[in-house]
Legacy VTK file of the C-alpha trace (Angstrom):
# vtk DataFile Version 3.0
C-alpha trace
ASCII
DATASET POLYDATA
POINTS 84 float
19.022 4.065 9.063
15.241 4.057 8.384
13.919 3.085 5.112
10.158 4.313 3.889
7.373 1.616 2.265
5.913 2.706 -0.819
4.712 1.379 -4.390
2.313 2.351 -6.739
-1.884 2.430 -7.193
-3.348 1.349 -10.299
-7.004 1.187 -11.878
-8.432 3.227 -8.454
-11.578 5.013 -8.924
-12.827 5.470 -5.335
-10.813 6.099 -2.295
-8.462 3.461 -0.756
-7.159 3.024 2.351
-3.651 0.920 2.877
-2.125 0.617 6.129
1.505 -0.999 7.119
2.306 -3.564 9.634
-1.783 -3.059 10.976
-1.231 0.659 11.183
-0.162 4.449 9.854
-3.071 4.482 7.333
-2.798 5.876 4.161
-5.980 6.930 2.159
-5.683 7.903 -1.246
-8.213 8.586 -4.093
-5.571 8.632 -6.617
-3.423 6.561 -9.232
0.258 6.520 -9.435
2.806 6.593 -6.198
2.519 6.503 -2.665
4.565 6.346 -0.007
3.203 5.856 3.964
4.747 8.645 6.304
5.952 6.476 9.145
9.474 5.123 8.328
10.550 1.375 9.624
13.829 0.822 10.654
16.015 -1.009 8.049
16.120 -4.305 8.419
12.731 -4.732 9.970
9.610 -6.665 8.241
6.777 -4.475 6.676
3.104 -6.067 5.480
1.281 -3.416 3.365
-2.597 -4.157 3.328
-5.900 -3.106 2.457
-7.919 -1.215 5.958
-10.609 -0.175 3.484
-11.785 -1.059 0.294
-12.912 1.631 -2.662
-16.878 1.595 -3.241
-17.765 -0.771 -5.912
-13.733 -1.970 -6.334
-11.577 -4.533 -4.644
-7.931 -3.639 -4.209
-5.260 -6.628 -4.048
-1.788 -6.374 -3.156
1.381 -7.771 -4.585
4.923 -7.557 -3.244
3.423 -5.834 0.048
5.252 -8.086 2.405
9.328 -8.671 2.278
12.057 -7.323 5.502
13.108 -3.796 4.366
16.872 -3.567 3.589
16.140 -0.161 1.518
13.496 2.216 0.751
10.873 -0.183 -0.601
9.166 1.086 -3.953
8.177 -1.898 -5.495
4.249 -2.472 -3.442
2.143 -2.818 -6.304
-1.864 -2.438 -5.450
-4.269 -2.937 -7.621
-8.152 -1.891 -7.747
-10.688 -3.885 -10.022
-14.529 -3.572 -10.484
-16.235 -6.021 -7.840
-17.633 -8.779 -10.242
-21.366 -9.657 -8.874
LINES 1 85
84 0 1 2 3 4 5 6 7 8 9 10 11 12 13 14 15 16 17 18 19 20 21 22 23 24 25 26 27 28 29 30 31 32 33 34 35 36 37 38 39 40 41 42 43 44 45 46 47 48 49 50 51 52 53 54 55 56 57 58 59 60 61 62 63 64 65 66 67 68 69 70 71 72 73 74 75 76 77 78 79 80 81 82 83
């Protein structure tokens, strides 16, 4: 079976864009879940990343890399204020 990648956004104020395994990019502008439309087949490595950074923020990821044995819910990206 096919499992989807998802997680959840936190402290965004611009618009982000994530992509999985170097593709099916994902912008979002908003807090809270996400999930990218193109499923990977169970047992088959993901690596969520940043394509584009917000204006003004920088986004980090935890937990975006693992081998999905489920649907993964558990990405956790995070936008802060760029510090000059």
């Amino acid at each position: 079976s096919d499992a989807t990648i998802g997680g959840t956004v936190s402290g965004l104020t611009g618009t982000l864009v994530l992509q999985n395994n170097g593709g099916n990019p994902l912008a979002t502008a908003t807090n809270g879940p996400f999930t990218f439309t193109s499923l990977i087949q169970n047992g088959s490595p993901y690596s969520v990343t940043v394509r584009t950074q917000p204006t003004g923020q920088t986004c980090t990821v935890a937990n975006g890399t693992g081998t999905a044995t489920a649907n993964v819910t558990n990405v956790a990206v995070t936008a802060q204020l760029l510090r000059f």
